[in-house]
N, C-alpha and C positions, 0 to 999 in steps of 0.2 A: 578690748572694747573701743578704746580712741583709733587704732585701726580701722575697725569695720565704722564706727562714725566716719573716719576721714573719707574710707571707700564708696561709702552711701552719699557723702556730696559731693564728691566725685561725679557719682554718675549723675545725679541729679543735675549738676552744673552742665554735665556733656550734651543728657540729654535736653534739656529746655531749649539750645538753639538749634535745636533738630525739629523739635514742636513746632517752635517759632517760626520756620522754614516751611514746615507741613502745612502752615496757615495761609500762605502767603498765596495765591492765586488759586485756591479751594474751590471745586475741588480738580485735581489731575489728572485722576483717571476714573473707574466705575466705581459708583456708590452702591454697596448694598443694603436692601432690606430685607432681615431675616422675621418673617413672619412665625411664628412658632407654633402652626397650626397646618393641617393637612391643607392638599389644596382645596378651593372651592367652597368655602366655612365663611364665614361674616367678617370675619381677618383680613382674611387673604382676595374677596371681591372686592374691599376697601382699599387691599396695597397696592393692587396691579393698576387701577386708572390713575390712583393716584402715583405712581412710578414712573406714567408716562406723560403726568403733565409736570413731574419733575425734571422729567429729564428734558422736555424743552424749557424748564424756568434756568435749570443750572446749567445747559448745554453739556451736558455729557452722560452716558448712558446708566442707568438707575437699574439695578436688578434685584427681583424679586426670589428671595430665596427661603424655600418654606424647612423647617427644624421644628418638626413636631413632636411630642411625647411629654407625658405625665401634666396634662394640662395647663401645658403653653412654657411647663418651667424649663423645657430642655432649650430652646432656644433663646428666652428669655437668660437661661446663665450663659449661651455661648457669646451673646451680646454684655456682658456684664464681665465676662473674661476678654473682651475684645480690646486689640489698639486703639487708644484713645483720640486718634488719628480724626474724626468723621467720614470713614470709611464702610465703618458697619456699623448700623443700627436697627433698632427696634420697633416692628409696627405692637404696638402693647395691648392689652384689654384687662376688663375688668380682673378676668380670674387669674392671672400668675403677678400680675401689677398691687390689684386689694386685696382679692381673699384670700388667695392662698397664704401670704405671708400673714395675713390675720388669723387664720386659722393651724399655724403651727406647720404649717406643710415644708418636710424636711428640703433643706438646700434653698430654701425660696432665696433669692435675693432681693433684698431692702432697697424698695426702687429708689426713695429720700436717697441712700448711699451708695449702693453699687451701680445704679444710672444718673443721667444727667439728663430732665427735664431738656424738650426740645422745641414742639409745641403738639396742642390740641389738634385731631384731622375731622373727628366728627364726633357725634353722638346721634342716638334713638333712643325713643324710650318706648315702655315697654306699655301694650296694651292686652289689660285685663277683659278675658273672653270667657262664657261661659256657655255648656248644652242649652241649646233651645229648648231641650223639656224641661229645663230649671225653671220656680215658679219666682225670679225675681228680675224686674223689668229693668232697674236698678242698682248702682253699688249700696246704696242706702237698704234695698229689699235685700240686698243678699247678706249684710253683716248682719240684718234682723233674721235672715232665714238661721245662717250658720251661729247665729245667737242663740238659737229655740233647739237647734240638733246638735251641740257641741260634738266636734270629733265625728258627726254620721258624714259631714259633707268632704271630697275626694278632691284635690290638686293634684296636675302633674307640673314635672317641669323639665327642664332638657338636663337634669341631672344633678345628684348634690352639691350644695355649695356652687352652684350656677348661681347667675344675674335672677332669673325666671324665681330660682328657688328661693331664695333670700328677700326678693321682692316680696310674694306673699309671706314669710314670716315677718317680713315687717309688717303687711297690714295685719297679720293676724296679731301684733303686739298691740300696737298704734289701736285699734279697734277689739280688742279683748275678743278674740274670737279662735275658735280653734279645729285646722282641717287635718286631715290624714291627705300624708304627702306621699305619691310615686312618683320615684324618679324615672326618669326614660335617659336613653341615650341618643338625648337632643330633641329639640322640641319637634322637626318632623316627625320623629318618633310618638311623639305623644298627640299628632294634631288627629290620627285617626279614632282615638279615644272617646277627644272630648267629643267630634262631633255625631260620635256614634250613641254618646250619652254612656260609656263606661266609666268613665269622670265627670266630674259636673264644671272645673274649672281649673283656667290657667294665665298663668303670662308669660309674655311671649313678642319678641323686636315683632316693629311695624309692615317689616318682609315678609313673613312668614304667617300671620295671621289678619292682614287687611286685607288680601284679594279671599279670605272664609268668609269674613265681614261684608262684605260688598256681594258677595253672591250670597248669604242667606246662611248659608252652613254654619256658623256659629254666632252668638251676640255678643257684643262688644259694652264692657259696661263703663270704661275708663281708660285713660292712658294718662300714666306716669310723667306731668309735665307738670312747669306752672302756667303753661300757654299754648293753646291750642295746635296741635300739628297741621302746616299746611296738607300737608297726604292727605289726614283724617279731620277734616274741620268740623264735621255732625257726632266731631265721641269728645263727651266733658271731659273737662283733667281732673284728675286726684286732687290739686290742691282748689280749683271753683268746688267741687264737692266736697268741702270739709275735711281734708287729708294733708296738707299741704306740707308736711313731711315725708308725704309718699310721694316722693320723684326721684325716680329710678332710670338712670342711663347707662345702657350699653355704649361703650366708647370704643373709640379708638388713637391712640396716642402713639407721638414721636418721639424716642427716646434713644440718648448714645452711652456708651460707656461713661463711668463717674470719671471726671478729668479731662473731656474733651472738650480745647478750648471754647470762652465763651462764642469769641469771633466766628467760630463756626458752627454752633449751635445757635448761632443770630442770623447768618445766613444762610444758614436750612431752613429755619422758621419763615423767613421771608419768599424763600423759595416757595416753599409749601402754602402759602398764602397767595401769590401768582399762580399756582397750580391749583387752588380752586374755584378761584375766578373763570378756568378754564372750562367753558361751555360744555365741553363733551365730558369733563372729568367730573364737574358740577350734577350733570344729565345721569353719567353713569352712577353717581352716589345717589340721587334722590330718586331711581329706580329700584336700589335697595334696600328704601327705608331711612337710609344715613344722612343727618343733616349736618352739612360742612360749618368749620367753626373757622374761628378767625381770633388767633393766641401766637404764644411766644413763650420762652423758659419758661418767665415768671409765675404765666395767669397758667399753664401746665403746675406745675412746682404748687399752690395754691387748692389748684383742681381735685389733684388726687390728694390732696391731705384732706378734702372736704371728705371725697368717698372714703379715706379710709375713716374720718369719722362717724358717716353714719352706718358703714356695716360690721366695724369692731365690733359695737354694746349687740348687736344682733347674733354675730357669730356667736360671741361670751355667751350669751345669755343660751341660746340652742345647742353649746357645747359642740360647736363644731369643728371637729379635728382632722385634719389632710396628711395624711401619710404617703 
């Protein structure tokens, strides 16, 4: 035993000024970011402009590398197994970061421990749409309607234990109301649905259901904010109408392996911060919905501990289990 202690500070002692060294003119060579989702997904249109206004903030070239499978956890643990160098990190979201480790999902890694907080890249939130033959002009008419039909009125969403999904079981807690839910795989999947009127309602990022809203093909009864989105400045928020526990963001975050020094997870945050000041990178996010944030470790670190507490009691409560 005093052996393998003597050995374990050993290397501890050997490595730390190898670390130390690794910090010192950061970074050296290519930085990756490993998105954990196919290409072309809400992830991965977030990583790429912003990869290339990083790599003018850091001077050196930023690669985007996508590690998809089992709903974002397969690349999420190759960055969680990764040298703690600031070399490889994590563009993160809602599902392999909250819910899945809320929900029991085998392997998940514990972003609090097996990551390091790096900072915030954006959020959206999420806007509640329903069929135009639905007879409620309103969020107010519709929790009255789905008050009167318990269980007759139909939600899709882009899949269980999604953002979309979770969202309406919170209003359906929050406002005692109760829908029969179809999953889809992925809200395009479901947008033909609603507005063909085989569903009566969904939610759903600012991307993907404000150009329905704007030409007519579905109504928009809310969005998930406590503050009006520039995009959509004629749709109330959840919390002006009486909700104001319903704010609901799809995110997306910067995260490195747990142990990578702070020094360089201060100047990646910084970096990241000059890169979206970046006109075109700024242009290319609020094209798809994503509203750039402006954080560091801490106000990340802070962030997700809010989300994981409000969609824990919701998972618990819906028995939501991820295998």
């Amino acid at each position: 035993m005093i052996r393998t202690t003597r050995r374990m500070l050993l290397g501890a002692t050997l490595a730390a000024p190898g670390l130390a060294r690794a910090q010192e003119g950061w970074p050296q060579r290519p930085v990756t970011l490993v998105v954990p989702f196919a290409p072309g997904g809400p992830v991965d249109n977030v990583a790429r402009p912003v990869a290339e206004g990083l790599r003018r903030a850091l001077g050196q070239t930023v690669i985007v590398e996508n590690r998809a499978g089992a709903g974002g956890l397969v690349g999420t643990r190759v960055v969680a197994a990764a040298r703690p160098d600031g070399y490889t990190m994590l563009v993160g979201s809602p599902g392999p970061l909250v819910i899945a480790p809320a929900a029991g999902a085998a392997d998940a890694p514990d972003p609090l421990r097996a990551l390091a907080p790096v900072a915030l890249i954006a959020d959206s939130p999420q806007i509640l749409a329903v069929t135009n033959d639905l007879p409620a002009a309103d969020l107010a008419a519709f929790v009255a309607l789905a008050r009167s039909r318990p269980g007759a009125l139909n939600f899709g969403s882009a899949g269980i234990g999604t953002t979309p999904h979770l969202a309406m079981e919170l209003l359906g807690q929050l406002a005692e109301i109760r829908l029969e839910h179809v999953p889809y795989r992925g809200t395009g999947a479901a947008l033909p649905d609603v507005i063909g009127g085989k569903i009566e309602a969904l939610f759903g990022d600012i991307s993907a259901l404000l150009p329905l809203v704007e030409t007519g093909r579905v109504r928009a009864l809310a969005i998930t904010a406590d503050a009006r989105s520039p995009l959509a400045p004629s749709i109330p928020t959840t919390a002006e109408l009486g909700h104001p526990a319903l704010v609901v963001r799809n995110f997306q975050a910067l995260l490195a392996p747990a142990g990578t020094p702070d020094a360089i997870r201060q100047r990646m945050a910084e970096a990241l911060a000059e890169a979206l000041k970046d006109e075109q990178v700024g242009a290319a996010l609020v094209r798809i919905g994503a509203q750039p944030a402006s954080s560091g470790p801490a106000h990340l670190a802070q962030y997700l501990a809010a989300e994981r507490a409000t969609w824990e009691p919701v998972i618990r409560r819906i028995g939501l289990r991820l295998q």
